[in-house]
C-alpha positions in Angstrom: 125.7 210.0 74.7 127.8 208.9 71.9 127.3 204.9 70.9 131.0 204.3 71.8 130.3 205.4 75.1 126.9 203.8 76.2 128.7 200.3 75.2 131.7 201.3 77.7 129.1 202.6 80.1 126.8 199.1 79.9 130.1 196.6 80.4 131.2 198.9 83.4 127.8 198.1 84.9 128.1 194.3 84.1 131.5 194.2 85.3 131.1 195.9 88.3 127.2 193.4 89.0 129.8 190.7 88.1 132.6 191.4 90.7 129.9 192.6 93.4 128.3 189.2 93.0 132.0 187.6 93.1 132.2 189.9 96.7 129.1 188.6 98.1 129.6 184.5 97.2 133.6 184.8 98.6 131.7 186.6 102.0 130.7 183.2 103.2 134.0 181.4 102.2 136.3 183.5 103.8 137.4 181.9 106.8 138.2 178.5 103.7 140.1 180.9 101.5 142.4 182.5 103.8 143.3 179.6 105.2 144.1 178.0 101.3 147.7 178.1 101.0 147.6 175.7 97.8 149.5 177.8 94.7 149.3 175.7 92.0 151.5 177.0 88.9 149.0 179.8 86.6 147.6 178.4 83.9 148.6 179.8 80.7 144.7 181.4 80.6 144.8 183.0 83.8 141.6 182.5 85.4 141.1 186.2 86.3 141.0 187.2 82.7 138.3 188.9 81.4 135.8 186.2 80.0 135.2 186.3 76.1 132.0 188.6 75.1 128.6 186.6 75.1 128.2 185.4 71.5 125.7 187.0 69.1 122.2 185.6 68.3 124.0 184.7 64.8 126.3 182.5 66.5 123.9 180.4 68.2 122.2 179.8 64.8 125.6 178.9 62.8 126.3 176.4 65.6 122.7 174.4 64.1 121.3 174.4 67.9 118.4 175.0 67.7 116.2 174.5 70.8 113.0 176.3 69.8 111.1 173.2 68.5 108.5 173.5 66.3 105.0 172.5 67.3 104.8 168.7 67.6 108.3 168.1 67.7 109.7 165.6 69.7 113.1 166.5 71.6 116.3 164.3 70.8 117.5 163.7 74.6 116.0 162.8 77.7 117.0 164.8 81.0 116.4 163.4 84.4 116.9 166.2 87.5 116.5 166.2 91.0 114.1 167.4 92.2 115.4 169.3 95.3 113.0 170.0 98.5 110.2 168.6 96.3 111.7 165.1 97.1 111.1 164.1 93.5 112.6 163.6 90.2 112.1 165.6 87.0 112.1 164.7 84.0 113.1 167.1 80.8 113.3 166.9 77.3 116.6 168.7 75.6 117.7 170.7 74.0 114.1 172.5 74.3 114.5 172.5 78.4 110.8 171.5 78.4 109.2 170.2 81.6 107.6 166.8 80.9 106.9 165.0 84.2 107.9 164.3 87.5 108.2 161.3 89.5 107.3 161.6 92.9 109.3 159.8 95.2 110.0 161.0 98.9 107.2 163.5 99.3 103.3 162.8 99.0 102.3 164.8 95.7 98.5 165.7 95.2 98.2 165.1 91.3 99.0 161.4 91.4 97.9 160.5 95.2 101.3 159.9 96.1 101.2 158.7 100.0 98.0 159.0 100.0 97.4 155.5 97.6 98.2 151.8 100.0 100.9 151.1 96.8 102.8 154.4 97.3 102.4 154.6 101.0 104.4 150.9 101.0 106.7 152.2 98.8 106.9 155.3 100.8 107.3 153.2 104.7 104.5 153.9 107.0 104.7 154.2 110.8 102.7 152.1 112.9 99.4 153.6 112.8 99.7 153.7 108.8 101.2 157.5 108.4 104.0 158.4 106.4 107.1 157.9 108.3 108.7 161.0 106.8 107.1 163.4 104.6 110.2 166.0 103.6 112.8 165.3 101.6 116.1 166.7 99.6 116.8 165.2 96.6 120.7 165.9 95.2 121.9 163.0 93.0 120.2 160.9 89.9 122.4 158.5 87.9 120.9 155.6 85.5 121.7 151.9 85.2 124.3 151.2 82.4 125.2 148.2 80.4 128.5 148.3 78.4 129.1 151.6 79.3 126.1 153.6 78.2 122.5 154.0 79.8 120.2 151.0 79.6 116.9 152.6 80.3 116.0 150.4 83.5 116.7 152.1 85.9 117.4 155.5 87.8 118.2 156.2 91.2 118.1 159.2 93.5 118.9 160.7 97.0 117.1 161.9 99.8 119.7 163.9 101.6 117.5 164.6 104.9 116.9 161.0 105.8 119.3 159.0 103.9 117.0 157.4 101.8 117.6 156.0 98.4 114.6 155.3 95.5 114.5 153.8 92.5 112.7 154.6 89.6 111.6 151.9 86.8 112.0 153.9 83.6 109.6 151.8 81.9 106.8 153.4 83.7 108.6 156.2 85.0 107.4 155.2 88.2 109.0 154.9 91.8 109.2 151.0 93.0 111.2 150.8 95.8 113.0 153.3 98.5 115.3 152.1 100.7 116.8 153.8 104.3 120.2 153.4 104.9 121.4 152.1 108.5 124.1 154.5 110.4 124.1 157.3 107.7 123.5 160.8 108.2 123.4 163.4 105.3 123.6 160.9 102.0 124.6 162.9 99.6 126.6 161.2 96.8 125.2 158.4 94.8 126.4 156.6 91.0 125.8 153.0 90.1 128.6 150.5 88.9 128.8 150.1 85.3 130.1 146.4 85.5 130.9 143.7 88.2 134.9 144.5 89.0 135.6 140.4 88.7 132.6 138.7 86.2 133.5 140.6 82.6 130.4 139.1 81.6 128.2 140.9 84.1 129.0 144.3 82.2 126.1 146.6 84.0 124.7 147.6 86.4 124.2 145.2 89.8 125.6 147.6 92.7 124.6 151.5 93.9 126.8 153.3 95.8 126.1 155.9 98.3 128.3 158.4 100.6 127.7 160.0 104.0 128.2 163.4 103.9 127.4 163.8 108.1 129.9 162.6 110.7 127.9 160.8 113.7 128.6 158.3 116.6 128.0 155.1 115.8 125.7 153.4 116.9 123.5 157.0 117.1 121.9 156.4 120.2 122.3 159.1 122.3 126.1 157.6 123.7 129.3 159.5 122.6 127.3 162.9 121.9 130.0 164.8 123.2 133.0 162.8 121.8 133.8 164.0 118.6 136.6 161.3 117.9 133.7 158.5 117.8 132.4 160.3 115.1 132.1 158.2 112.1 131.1 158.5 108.6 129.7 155.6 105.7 129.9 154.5 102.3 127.5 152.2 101.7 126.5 149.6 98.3 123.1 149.1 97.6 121.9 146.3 96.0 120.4 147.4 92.5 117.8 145.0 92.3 116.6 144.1 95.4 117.7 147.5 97.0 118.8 145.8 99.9 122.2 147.3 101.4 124.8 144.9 100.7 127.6 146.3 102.6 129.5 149.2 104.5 132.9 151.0 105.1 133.7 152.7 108.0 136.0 155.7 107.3 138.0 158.5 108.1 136.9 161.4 106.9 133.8 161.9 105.5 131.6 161.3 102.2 130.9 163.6 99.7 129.8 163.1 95.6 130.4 159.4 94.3 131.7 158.5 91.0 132.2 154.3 89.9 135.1 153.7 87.1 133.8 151.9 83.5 135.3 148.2 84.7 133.7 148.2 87.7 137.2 147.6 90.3 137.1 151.3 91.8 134.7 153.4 93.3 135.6 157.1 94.9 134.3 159.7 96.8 135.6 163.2 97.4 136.1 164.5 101.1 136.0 168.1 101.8 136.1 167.0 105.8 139.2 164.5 106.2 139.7 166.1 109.6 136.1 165.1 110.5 135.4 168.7 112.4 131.8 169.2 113.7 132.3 172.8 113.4 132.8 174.8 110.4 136.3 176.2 110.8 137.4 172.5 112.0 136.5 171.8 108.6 139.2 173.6 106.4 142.0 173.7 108.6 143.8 170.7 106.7 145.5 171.9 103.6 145.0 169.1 101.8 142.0 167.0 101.5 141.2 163.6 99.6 139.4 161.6 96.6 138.8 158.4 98.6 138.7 155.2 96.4 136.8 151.6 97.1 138.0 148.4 95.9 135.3 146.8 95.3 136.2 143.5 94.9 138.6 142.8 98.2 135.9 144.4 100.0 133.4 141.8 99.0 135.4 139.7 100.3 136.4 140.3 103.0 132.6 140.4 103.9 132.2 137.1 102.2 135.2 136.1 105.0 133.1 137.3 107.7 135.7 140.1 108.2 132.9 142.9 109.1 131.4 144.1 112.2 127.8 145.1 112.9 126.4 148.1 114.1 123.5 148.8 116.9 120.2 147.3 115.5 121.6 146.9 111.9 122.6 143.7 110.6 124.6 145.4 107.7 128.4 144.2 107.4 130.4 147.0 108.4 134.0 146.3 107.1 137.1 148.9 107.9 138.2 151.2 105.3 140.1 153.5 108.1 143.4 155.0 106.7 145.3 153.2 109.3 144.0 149.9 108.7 144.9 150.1 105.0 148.4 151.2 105.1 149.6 148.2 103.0 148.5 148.1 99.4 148.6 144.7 98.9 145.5 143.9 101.5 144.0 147.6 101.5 140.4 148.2 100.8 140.3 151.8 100.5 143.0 154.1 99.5 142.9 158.0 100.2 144.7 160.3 97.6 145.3 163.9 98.3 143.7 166.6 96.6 143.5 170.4 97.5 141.3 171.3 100.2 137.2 171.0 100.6 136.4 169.4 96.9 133.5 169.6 95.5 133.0 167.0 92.7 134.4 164.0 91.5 133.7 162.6 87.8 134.8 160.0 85.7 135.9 160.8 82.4 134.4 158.4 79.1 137.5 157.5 78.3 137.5 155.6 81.0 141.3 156.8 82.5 140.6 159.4 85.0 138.6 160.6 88.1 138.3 164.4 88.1 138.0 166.2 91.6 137.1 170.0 91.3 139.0 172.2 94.2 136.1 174.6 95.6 138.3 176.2 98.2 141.7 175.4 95.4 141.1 177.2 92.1 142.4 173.7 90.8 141.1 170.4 88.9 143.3 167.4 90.0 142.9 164.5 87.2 143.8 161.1 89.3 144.9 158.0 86.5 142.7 154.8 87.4 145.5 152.4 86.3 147.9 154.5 88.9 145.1 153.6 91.5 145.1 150.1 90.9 149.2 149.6 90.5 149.2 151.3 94.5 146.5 148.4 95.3 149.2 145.9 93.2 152.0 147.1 95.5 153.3 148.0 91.7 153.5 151.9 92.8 155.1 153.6 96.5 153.3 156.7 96.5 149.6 156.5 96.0 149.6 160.6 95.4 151.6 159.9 91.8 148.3 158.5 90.4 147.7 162.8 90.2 148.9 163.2 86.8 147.8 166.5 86.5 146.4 169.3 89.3 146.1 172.9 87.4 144.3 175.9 88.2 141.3 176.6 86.1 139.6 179.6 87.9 137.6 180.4 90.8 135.2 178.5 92.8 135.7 174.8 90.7 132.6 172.4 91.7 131.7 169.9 89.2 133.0 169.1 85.8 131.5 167.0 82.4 132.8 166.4 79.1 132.5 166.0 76.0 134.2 163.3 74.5 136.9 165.1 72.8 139.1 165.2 75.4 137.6 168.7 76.7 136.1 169.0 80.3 133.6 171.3 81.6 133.7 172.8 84.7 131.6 175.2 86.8 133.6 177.9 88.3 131.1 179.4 91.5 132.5 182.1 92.5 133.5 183.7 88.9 130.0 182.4 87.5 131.8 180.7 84.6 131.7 177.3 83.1 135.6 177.0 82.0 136.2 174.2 79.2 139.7 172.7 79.5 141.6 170.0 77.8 142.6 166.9 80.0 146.0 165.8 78.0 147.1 169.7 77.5 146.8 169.6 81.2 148.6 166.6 81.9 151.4 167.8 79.8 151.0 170.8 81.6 151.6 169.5 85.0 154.2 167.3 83.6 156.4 170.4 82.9 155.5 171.6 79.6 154.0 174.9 80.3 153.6 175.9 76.5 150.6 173.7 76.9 147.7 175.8 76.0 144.6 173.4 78.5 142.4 176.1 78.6 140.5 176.1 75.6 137.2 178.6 76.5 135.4 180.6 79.0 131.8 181.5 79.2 129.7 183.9 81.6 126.5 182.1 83.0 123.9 183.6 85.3 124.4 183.1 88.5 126.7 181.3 90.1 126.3 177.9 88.5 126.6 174.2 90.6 126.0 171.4 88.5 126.9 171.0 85.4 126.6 167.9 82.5 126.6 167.4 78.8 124.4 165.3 76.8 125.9 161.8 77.0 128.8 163.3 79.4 128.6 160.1 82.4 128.7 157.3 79.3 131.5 156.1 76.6 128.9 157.9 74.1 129.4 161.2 75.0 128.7 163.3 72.5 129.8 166.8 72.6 126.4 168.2 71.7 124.5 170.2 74.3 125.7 171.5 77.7 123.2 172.4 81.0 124.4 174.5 84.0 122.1 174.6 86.8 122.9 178.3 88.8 122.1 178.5 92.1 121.0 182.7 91.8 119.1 184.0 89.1 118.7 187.6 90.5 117.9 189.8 87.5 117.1 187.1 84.4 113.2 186.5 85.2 110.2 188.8 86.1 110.1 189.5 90.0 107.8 187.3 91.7 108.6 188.0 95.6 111.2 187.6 97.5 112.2 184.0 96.7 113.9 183.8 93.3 113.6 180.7 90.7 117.2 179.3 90.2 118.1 179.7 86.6 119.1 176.3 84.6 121.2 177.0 81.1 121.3 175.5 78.2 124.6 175.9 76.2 126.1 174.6 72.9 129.3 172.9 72.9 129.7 171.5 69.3 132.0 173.8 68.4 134.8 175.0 69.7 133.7 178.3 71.6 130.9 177.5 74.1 127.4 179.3 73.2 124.6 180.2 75.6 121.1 179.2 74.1 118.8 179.7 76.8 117.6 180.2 80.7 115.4 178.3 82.7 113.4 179.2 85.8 113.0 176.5 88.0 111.6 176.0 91.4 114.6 175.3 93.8 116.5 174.0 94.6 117.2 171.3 92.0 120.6 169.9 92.0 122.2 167.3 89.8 121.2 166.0 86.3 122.0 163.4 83.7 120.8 164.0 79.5 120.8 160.8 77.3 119.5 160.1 73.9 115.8 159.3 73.6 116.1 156.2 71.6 118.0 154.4 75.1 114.9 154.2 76.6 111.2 152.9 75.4 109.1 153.6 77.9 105.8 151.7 78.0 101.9 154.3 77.3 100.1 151.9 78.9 100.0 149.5 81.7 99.8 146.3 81.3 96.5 144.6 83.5 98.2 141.7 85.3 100.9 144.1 86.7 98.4 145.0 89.9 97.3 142.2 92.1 94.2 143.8 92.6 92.9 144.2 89.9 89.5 144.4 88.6 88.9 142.4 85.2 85.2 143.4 84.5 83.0 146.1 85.8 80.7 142.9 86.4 82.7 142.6 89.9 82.5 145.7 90.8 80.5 146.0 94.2 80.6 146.7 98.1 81.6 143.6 100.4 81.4 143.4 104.0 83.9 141.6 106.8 82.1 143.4 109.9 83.4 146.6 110.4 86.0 146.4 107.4 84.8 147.1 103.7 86.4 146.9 100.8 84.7 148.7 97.4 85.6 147.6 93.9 84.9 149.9 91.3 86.2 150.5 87.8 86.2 153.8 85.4 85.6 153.9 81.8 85.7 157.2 80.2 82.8 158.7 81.0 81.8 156.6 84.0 82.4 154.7 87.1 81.3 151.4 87.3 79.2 152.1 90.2 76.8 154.8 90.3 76.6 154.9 94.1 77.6 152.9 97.1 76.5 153.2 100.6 78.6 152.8 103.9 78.1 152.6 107.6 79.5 155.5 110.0 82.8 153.6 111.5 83.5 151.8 108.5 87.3 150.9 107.6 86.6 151.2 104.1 89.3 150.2 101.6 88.6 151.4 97.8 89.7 149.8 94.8 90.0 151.4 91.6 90.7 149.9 88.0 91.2 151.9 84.6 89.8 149.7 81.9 90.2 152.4 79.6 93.1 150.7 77.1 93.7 153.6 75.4 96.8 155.9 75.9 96.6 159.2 77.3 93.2 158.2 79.0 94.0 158.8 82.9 90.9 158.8 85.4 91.1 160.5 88.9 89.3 159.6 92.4 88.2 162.2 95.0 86.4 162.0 97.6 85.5 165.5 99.4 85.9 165.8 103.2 88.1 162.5 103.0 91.2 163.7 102.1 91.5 161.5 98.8 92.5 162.4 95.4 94.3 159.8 93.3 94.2 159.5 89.9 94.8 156.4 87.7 96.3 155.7 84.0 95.5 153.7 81.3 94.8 150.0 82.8 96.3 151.0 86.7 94.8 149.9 90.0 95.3 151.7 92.9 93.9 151.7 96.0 92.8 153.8 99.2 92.1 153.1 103.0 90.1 155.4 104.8 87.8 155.6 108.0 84.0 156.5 107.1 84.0 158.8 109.6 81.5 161.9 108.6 78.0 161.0 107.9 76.1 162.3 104.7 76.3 161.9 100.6 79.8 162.7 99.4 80.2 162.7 95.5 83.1 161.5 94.7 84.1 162.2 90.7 87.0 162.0 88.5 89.5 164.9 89.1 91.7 164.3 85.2 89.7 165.4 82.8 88.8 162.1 80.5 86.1 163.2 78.0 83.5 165.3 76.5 80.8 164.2 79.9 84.2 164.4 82.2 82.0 166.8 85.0 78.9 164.0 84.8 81.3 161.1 85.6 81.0 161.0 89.4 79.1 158.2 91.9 77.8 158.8 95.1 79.3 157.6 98.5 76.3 157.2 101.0 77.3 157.0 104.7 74.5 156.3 106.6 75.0 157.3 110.7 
């Protein structure tokens, strides 16, 4: 076989893997598509065209990414993921795509003794007889705390789609502190914190979360109005980011999908993909247009400060209306609802600070909505809210969620052509304005498979910075070794500096991760070692270590110092509601101590200077070594004690 031939012979096969796996992802969306009569004008780059051949090795080099670090090196962003059904967040370091920890949140994890310690488990919520009240999860969504407009390091937040549950994650300790469940909310999907207070100029970060309700449900739930679909409601809630108490609600039409908050704080927005609020899948694509739904967030306040709100069942939460037909005069409306093709998938803000970007899914369209339009409607300054879309073009097949790079360029994943499609916003606009010698897309590039999420290093902040790019495909099919049945996803890292796109490298991760932000290291200084007085209980000296007696209840303080416990044994009583404390005195960074205790069902561990602590029932007689499970030093197997429980 000639040379010429076995290269024809290898893009047949990759064309024809490429519109099989086109065949199969439209299978499930067929009864959405046929019924998508949206035909927006072609773009001047018709999104069918044959996508540009994947770049040489040489390319990647001349583009100066280079992600293969050498020993010791540090990476130059940090990348916070979801987690997916692990109900925790990971945490990355880019452009390498290394693994460096991950923050359990929603789900007991054995390495750390999450749910398992009395701290997590009251983080965690416990039901009466001290179990975990839930212990699944689906994490989506993770956004940061800003302050003017760029990351702050305090804070990060993230979903738990299953049970509506929101956590929050001190980035000092990369630790979770506090998880909240929100009232009347089923399927909480979206989430993005406010990036300034929209009436104090000088409150310029973070004070508000705000989450969307992806699941329609009668409200209150309580087993009424199961069979009456118009008392179906959705919820967009606000979170309070420091006390993570929900401040508010809106009852809407329609329901919630992703969230995205605008740089000066006056608008927040969520896409709907279900504006005819069907509880069955074809109900929900038989409108032909859908909506970007936008908050004002300062009449809303207050109107709850005027007591204008209802409450709900049980739930004290102010509930205030954000229906379309209560909000049909701009001058008093809280909520306004602009059309955008039908079932979107994705809203972002650019860093310019001008737009909110919804990407079509079922529309092969990106509709760029103006801000200041938004908020002229709200002024009564503007008759149609629907001329705020300033530009709605068609950028290929499958659009779900878009980042950029602050040059004016967005990013967007295409599902169903299994592309990420880089477009310019103002050649669109001019574009949709008429001039259709406007050349807005600028590059295509294949990724493998299928790809959801998408963001670019600094891409949610006014310092994005165009460096790095990371797609997170939902099918990885042939890119890994086989390991079963159940596939890895595949996570991609690609270059953006220049002007064509670059693909640097694949990922295998454990699904199903979904969304991501990447920020530069040197926003965040996260803290080696804790400090002592942070833990109310605990232990000072090793002096005070010892078992104390209250009748049946016992509490044990002991304390580990690389290579020992405090205690070299300790005896209990068969029956005995034994609580255990543990201190690290170790000072020293990198020093971590575990705690098991076999037959018990306890295994924590403990980091430099950390108290935790575990409540158990001495119920099994005998001698139970319990030892330290991280290993700590050169005599890390001799550093155990003895638990003695006598019958």
């Amino acid at each position: 076989m000639s040379h010429k031939t076995e290269n024809s012979t290898k893009e047949a096969a990759g064309l024809g893997r490429r519109r099989f796996l086109n065949s199969a992802a439209l299978a499930g969306l067929t009864v959405g598509v046929a019924a998508c009569n949206d035909k927006p004008a072609a773009a001047p780059a018709a999104s069918g065209a044959a996508a540009p051949a994947p770049a040489p090795a040489a390319a990647a080099s001349a583009a100066g990414a280079n992600i293969h670090l050498k020993p010791g090196e540090l990476d130059t962003y940090y990348g916070i993921w979801s987690g997916g059904h692990t109900g925790d967040m990971r945490i990355l370091g880019l452009p390498s795509g290394r693994e460096i920890h991950r923050v359990p949140c929603f789900v007991p994890d054995a390495l750390v003794g999450w749910g398992i310690t009395n701290e997590s488990k009251a983080v965690m919520g416990t039901k009466a007889d001290g179990s975990l009240k839930y212990t699944v999860a689906d994490t989506h969504h993770t956004h940061a705390s800003y302050k003017d407009g760029n990351y702050d390091g305090r804070y990060a937040w993230i979903n738990d789609k299953i049970n509506s549950r929101i956590a929050r994650v001190r980035l000092d300790y990369f630790v979770c502190d506090k998880i909240t469940e929100l009232p009347n909310v089923q399927g909480f999907h979206g989430i993005f914190p406010d990036k300034a207070d929209p009436v104090d100029p000088a409150i310029n970060y973070t004070t508000r979360v705000f989450c969307g309700g992806e699941f329609a449900i009668p409200l209150p739930n309580n087993g009424q109005d199961i069979n009456n679909p118009e008392k179906y409601r959705s919820m967009f809630t606000c979170v309070d980011a420091e006390s993570m108490e929900v401040r508010w609600q809106v009852l809407i039409d329609g329901n919630c999908d992703l969230t995205a908050t605008s740089y000066d704080g006056k608008l927040a927005a969520t896409n709907q993909y279900n504006v005819e609020n069907g509880i069955h899948y074809e109900d929900m694509m038989s409108a032909e247009r859908d909506a970007c739904l936008f908050f004002n967030i300062a009449r809303i306040e207050e109107a709850v400060k005027a007591g204008k709100f209802k409450t709900i069942g049980s739930s004290k939460v102010p509930v205030v209306d954000g229906t379309r037909e209560s909000n049909a005069d701009p001058k008093t409306a809280l909520t306004a609802y602009v059309s955008v093709p039908k079932n979107p998938h994705g809203v972002n803000a650019s860093p310019d600070a001008k737009y909110f970007i919804c990407a079509g899914k079922l529309s092969p369209t990106a509709t760029v909505i103006e801000l200041a339009k938004v908020l002229d409607w709200f002024d009564g300054k503007m008759e149609k809210l629907d001329d705020a879309i300033v530009a709605e073009v068609e950028i290929g097949l499958g659009p779900l969620h878009t980042a950029f790079d602050g040059r004016g360029n967005a990013y967007t994943t295409l599902f169903l052509d299994s592309q990420v499609v880089k477009w310019n916003v103002d050649a669109a606009i001019k574009f949709h304005a008429g001039d259709k010698n406007a050349k807005y897309v600028v590059d295509r590039l294949d990724v493998h498979y299928q790809p959801g999420h998408i963001n670019a290093s600094q891409s949610e902040t006014r310092a994005a910075d165009g460096k790095f790019l990371a797609v997170g495909c939902k099918f990885s099919k042939d890119r890994f070794l086989p390991v079963g049945p159940l596939h890895p996803e595949n996570e991609q890292i690609i270059d953006i500096s220049g002007e064509k796109m670059v693909l640097l490298a694949d990922h295998p991760v454990r699904g199903e991760p979904h969304d991501f932000i990447i920020f530069k290291r040197d926003l965040l200084k996260p803290k080696q070692v804790y400090s002592h007085d942070d833990f109310p209980l605990a232990i000072t000296d090793p002096k005070e270590s010892g078992v104390t007696r209250n009748g049946k209840k016992v509490t044990v303080k002991i304390t580990s110092q690389a290579p020992a416990f405090s205690l070299r044994e300790f005896t209990l009583k068969k029956g005995d509601e034994v609580t255990l404390i543990l201190t690290n005195l170790d000072k020293i960074e990198d020093l971590t101590h575990g705690f098991a205790i076999p037959n018990y069902n306890v295994n924590f561990i403990v980091n430099p200077l950390e108290t935790k602590s575990v409540t158990f029932i001495a119920d099994k007689p005998g001698v139970f070594w319990c030892y330290c499970t991280h290993f700590c030093h050169a005599l890390h197997l001799e550093m155990r004690t003895r638990m003695i429980v006598e019958p």
